[in-house]
C-alpha positions in Angstrom: 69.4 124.8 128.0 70.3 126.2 131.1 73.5 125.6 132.9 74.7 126.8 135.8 78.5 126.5 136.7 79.3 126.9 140.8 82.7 126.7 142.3 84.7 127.8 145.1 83.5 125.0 147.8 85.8 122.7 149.7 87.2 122.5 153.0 88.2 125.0 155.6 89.4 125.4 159.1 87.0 127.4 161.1 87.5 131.2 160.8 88.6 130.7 157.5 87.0 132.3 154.2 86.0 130.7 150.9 84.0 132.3 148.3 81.2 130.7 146.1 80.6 131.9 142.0 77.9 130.7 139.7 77.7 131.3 136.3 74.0 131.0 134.8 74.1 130.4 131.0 71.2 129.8 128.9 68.2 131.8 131.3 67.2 135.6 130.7 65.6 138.2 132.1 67.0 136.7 135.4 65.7 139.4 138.7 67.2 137.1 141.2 70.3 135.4 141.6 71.1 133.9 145.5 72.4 131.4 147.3 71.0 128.7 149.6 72.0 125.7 151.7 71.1 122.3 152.9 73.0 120.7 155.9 72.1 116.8 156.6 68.8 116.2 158.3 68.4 119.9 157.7 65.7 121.9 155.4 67.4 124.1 152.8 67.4 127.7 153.8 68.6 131.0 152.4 71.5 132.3 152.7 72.0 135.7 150.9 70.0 136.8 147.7 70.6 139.8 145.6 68.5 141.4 142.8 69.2 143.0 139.3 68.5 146.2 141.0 71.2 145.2 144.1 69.2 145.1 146.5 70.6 142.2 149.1 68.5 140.1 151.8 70.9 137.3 154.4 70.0 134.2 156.5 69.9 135.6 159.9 72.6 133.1 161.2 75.4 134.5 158.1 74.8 138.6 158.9 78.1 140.2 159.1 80.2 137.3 157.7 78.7 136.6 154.7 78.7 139.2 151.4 77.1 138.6 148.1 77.7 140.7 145.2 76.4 140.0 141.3 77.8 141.0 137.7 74.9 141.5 135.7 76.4 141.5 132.7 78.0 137.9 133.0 74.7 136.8 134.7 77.1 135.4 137.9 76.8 135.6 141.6 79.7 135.6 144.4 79.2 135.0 147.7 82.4 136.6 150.5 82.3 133.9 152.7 84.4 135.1 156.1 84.7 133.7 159.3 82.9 130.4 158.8 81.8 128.2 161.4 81.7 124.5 161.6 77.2 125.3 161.4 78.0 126.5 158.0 78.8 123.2 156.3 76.3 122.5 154.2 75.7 122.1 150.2 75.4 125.9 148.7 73.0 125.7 145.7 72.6 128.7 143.4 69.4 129.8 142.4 68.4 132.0 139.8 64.4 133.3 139.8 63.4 135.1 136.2 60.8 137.8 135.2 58.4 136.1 133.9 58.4 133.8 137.1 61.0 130.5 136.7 63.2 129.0 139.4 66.4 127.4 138.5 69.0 126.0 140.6 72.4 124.7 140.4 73.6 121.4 141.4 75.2 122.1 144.4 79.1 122.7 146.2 79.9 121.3 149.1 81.3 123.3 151.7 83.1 121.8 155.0 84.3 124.0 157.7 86.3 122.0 159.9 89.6 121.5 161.7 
């Protein structure tokens, strides 16, 4: 069964930083593990992905505030989350894409940035 445990959302003050983990349990031979988001009345959209091999690709709009990073090993994503703007509230869902192809996501965390 896969599982996937996120945490780090909640609220913050704009200009503050939060950052995001999943742990995927239950899923192998995962290539991709990233991050997306879905504000209200919104489409969900990427917003950093990163690969077994480290490679990285960022939503335009998060480029030089955002970071993600990965531990292989523990099969868990981060995502640095600096400078935040009240555009980036949204629900972050974690996503996980496997070799053979399979897409898994997480249930979501909210994240408010507001004063």
């Amino acid at each position: 069964q896969v599982q996937f445990v996120e945490s780090g959302g909640g609220l913050v003050q704009p200009g503050g930083s939060l950052r995001l983990s999943c742990a995927a349990s239950g899923v192998f031979s995962i290539d991709a593990m990233g991050w997306y988001r879905q504000a209200p009345g919104k489409q969900r959209e990427l917003v950093a992905r990163i690969t077994s091999g480290g490679s990285t690709n960022y939503g335009d709009s998060v480029k030089g505030r955002f970071t993600i990073s990965r531990d292989n090993f523990k099969n868990t994503v981060y995502l640095q989350m600096n400078s935040l703007k009240p555009e980036d509230t949204a629900v972050y869902y974690c996503n996980a894409v496997t070799s053979p192809y399979a897409d898994y996501w997480g249930q979501g965390t909210q994240v408010t940035v507001s004063s």
